[in-house]
C-alpha positions in Angstrom: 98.7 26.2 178.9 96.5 29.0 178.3 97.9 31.7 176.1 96.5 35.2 177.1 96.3 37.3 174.1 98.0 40.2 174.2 97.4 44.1 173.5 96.4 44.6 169.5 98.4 47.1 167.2 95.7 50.2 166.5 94.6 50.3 162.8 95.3 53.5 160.5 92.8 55.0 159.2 92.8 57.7 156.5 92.1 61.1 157.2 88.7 62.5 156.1 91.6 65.7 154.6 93.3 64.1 152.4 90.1 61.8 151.1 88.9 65.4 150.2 92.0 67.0 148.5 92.7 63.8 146.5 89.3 63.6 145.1 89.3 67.1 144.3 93.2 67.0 142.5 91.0 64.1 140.4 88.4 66.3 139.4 90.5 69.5 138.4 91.3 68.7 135.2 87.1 68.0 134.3 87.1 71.4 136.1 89.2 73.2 133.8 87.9 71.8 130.8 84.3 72.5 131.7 85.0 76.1 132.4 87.6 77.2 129.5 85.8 79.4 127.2 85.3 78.2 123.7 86.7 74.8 124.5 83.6 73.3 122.8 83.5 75.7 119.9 87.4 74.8 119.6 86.9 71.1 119.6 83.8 70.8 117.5 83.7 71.5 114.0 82.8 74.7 112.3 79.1 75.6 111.6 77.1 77.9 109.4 73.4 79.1 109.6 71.5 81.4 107.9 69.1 84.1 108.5 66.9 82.8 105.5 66.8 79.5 103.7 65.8 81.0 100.7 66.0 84.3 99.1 65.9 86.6 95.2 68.6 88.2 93.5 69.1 91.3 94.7 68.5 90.3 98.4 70.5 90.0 101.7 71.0 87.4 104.1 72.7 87.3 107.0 75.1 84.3 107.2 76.5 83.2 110.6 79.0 80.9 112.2 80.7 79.1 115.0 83.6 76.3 115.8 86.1 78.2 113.4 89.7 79.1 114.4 90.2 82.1 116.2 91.1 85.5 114.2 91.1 83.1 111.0 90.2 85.1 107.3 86.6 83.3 106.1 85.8 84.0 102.4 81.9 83.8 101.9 80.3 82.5 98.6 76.4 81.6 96.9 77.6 78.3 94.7 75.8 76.7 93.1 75.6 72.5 91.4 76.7 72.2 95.4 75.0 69.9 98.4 76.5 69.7 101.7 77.1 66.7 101.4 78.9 66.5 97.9 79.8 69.9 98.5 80.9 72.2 95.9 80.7 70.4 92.5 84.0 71.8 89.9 85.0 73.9 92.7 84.4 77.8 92.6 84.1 77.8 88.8 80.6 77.1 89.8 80.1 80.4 92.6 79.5 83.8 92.2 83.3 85.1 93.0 82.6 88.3 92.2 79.8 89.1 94.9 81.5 86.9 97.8 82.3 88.7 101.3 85.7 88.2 103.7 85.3 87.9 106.9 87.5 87.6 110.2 86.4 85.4 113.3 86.7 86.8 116.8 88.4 85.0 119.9 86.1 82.4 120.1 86.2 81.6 116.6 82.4 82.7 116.0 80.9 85.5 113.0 78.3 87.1 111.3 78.2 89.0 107.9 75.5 90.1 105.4 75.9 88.5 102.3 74.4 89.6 99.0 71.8 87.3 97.1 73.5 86.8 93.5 72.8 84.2 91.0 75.9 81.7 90.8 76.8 80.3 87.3 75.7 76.8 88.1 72.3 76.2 88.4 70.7 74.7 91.8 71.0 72.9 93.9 72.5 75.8 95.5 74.8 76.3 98.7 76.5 79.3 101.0 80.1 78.2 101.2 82.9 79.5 103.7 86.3 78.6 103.4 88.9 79.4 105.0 91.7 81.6 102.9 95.0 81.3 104.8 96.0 79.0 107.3 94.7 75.5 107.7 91.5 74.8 105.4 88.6 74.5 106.8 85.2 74.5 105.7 81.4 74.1 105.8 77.7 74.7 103.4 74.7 75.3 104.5 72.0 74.7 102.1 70.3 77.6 100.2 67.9 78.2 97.2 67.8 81.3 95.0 64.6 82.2 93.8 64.3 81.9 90.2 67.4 80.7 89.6 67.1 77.4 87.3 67.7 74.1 89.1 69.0 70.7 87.7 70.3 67.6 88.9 74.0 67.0 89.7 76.2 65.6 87.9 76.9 61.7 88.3 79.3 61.2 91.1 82.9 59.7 89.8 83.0 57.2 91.9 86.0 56.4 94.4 88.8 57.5 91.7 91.6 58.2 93.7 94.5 60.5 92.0 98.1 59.9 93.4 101.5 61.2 92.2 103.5 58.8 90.1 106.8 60.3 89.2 108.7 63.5 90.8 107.6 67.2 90.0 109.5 69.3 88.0 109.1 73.1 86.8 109.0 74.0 83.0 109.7 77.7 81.5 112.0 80.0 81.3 111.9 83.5 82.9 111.7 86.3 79.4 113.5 89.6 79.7 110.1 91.2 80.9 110.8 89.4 84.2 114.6 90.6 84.7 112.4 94.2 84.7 109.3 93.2 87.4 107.2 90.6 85.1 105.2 88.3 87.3 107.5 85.0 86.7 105.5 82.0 85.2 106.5 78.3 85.1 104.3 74.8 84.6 104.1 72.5 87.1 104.2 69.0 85.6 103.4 65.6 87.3 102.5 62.2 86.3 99.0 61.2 88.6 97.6 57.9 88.4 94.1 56.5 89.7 94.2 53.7 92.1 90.2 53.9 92.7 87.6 51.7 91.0 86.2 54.5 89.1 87.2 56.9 86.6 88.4 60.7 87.7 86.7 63.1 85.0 88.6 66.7 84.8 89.8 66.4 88.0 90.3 69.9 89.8 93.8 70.3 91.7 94.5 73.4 94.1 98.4 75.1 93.5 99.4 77.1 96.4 102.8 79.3 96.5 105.0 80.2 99.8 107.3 82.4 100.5 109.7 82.2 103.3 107.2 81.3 106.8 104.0 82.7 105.3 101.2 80.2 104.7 100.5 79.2 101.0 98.5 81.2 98.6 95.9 78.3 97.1 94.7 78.8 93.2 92.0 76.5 91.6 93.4 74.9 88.3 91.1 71.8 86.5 92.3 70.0 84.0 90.4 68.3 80.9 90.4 65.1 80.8 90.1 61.7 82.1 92.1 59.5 84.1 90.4 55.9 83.8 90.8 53.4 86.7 94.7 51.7 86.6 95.6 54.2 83.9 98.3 57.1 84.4 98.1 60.8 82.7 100.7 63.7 82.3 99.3 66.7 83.8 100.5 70.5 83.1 99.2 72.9 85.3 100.4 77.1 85.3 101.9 78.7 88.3 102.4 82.5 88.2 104.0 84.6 90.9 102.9 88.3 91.4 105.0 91.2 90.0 108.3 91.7 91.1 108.8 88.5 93.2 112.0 87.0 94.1 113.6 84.3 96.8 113.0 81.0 97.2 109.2 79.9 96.8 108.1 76.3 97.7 105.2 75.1 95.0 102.6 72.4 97.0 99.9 70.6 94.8 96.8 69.5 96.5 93.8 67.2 95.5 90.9 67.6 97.3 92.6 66.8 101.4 95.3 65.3 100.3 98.3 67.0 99.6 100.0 64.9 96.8 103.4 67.1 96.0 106.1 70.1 96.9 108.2 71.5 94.7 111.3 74.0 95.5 111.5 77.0 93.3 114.3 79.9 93.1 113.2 83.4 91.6 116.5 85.5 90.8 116.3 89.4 91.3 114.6 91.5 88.6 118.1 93.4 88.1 116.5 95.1 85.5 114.6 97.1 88.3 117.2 98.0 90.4 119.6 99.5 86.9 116.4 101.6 86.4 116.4 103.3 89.6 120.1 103.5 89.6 119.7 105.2 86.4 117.1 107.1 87.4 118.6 108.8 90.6 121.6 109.8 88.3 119.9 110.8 85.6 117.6 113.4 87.0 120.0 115.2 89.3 122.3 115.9 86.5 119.1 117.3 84.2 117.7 119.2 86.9 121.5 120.8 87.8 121.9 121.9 84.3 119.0 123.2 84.0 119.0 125.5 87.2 122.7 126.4 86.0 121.5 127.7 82.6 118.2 129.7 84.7 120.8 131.1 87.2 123.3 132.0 84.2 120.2 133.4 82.5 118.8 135.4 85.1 122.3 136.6 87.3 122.9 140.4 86.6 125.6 141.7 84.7 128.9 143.6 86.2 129.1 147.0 85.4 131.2 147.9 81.8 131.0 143.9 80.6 128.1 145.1 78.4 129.5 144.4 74.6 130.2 147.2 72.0 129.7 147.1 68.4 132.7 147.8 66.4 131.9 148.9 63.2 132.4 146.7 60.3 135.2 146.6 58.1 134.7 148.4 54.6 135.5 146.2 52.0 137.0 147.6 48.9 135.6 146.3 45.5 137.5 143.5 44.3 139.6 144.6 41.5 139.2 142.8 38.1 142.1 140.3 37.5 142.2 141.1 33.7 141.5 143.9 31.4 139.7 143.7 28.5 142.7 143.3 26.3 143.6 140.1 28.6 140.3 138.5 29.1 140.1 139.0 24.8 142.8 137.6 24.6 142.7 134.7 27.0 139.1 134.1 25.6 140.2 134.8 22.0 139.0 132.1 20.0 142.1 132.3 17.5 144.8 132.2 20.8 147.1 129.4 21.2 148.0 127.9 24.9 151.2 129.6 25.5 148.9 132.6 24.7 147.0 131.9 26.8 149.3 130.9 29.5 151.0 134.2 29.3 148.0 136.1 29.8 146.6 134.3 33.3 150.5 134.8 33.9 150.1 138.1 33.7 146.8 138.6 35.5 147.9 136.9 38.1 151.1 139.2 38.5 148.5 142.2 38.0 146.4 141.0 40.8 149.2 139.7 43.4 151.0 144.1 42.6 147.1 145.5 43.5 147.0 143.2 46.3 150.1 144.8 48.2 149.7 148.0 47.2 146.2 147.6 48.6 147.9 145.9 51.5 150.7 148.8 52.0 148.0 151.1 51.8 146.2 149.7 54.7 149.4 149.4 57.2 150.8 153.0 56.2 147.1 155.2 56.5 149.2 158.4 56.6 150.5 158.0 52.9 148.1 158.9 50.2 148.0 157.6 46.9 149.3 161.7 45.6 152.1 161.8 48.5 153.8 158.4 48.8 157.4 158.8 47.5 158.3 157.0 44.1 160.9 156.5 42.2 159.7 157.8 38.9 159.0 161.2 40.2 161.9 164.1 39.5 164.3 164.7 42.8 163.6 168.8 44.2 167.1 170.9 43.0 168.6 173.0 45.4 170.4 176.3 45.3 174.3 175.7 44.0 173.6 172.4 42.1 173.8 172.2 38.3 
């Protein structure tokens, strides 16, 4: 029996279409990679070149860049005891701080600024080094020479000492009475480091940075003298010093080289002192300047009509009447008088004085009386006509 074979099921085939759009939904992400601006400059890492490789104080070179974060703050500075490769030997104590530039990127993360030629305090080998200031660090050297500026070889390399924090961080210091007024407030950071390299770390420098609130830290150089050998552990007090006026919660990070190796919370209370002051202050001067415009305005007003003061004429004092006649004051003064003598005559005196006192006295309240006219008792009575 012959079997006949029968009709065959047709084979799918892809179309050419969808061959096309998968290949292209493949390729779209190389697309958008290849054609985003700056994605190279983004990904590689930051660059610097120079106008000229060698230059005298008193020059100007132009120092440019690429790869760096976009919009980031670039501080630019002539070091020198600095290769590339080492880079910058005891940290900016050996560049010129004083003649560095600032600098901000552009979108793509690229610059160019002139840069004064100065003579660093290290001698050469000598480099142009830019850092970034806020944000996250960054940096690169490119080698320079400045012409006749000593050079010398650099010092031995440490070895592969590696510093790491033993014990927790604390803050030492108290704040003084200058800081409840607006004193920058100062404490120590103290930490126990020790090395676990193979090689001895000789006055290692540490970076301090302060934050406030969401802001990026503020980074400060500190070295310290001394030397942490190999195994061995060292106390380290390093000063941290706020600017004028601050208060709130601050957060203290230490760094070593890369590698951050502590944080360290730190409250600041309010300068009160501050605040009285201008509380003071906007009390104080109103009332001053209130009395004073009182006493101009009561010093300059005019005067009603008829206020203006008279003189009255001033009383005549009569002569003040002896209290003794000579007979008395003889006899009170008499050497040869006893002391009831004497007794009776300031008696009498005294009677004398008190009799001219109201007569002076009656005088005064009765003006129409004269001494000639007052009645008195000793003086004959007037007869009439019919009287014996």
């Amino acid at each position: 029996m012959t079997r006949h074979p029968g009709p065959r099921a047709p084979r799918r085939t892809a179309s050419p279409v969808l061959l096309f759009l998968a290949a292209l939904l493949a390729l779209l992400p190389a697309l958008s990679v290849l054609t985003a601006p700056g994605a190279r400059a983004a990904d590689g890492d930051p660059a610097v070149s120079l106008s000229k490789k060698e230059a005298g104080k008193g020059g100007e070179i132009t120092v440019s860049g690429s790869g760096w974060r976009a919009e980031a703050l670039l501080m630019l500075l002539i070091c020198g005891q600095s290769t590339p490769e080492r880079g910058v030997v005891g940290g900016t104590n050996s560049c010129a701080n004083a003649d560095g530039r600032a600098v901000t990127t552009d979108k793509k993360g690229a610059f160019s600024k002139k840069l004064p030629v100065t003579e660093p305090p290290k001698p050469c080998p000598c480099v142009v080094h830019v850092a970034t200031v806020t944000g996250e660090q960054a940096l690169a050297d490119a080698v320079f020479t400045v012409a006749g500026h000593p050079t010398a070889d650099l010092p031995e390399q440490t070895g592969d000492g590696k510093l790491a924090v033993l014990a927790t961080t604390r803050l030492e210091g108290d704040s003084s009475l200058l800081t409840w007024f607006g004193a920058p407030p100062a404490r120590r950071l103290v930490f126990t480091v020790g090395n676990l390299g193979s090689a001895p770390v000789k006055d290692p420098v540490f970076e301090i940075g302060t934050a406030h609130g969401v802001y990026a830290p503020q980074w400060e150089e500190r070295q310290w003298r001394g030397t942490v050998a190999p195994g061995a552990k060292a106390q380290i007090k390093l000063p941290v010093e706020l600017s004028a006026g601050a208060h709130g919660d601050y957060q203290v990070s230490l760094r070593y080289g890369e590698k951050a190796l502590a944080e360290q919370p730190w409250g600041v209370g309010r300068p009160w002192g501050v605040t009285l002051f201008w509380v003071l202050l906007c009390l104080v001067v109103p009332a001053a300047v209130f009395r004073i415009g009182m006493a101009v305005v009561d010093k300059v007003r005019p005067r009603p009509a008829g206020s203006h003061r008279t003189r009255t004429p001033a009383t005549r004092r009569r002569p003040k009447r002896r209290g003794s006649t000579g007979a008395g004051r003889d006899a009170t003064t008499a050497p040869g008088a006893t002391t009831e003598e004497t007794a009776n005559a300031a008696a009498t005196t005294e009677a004398t004085t008190n009799a001219a006192t109201t007569t002076d006295a009656t005088t005064a309240v009765l003006p129409w009386f004269t001494p000639d006219s007052a009645p008195s008792e000793n003086r004959p009575r007037p007869t009439t006509k019919g009287q014996a």
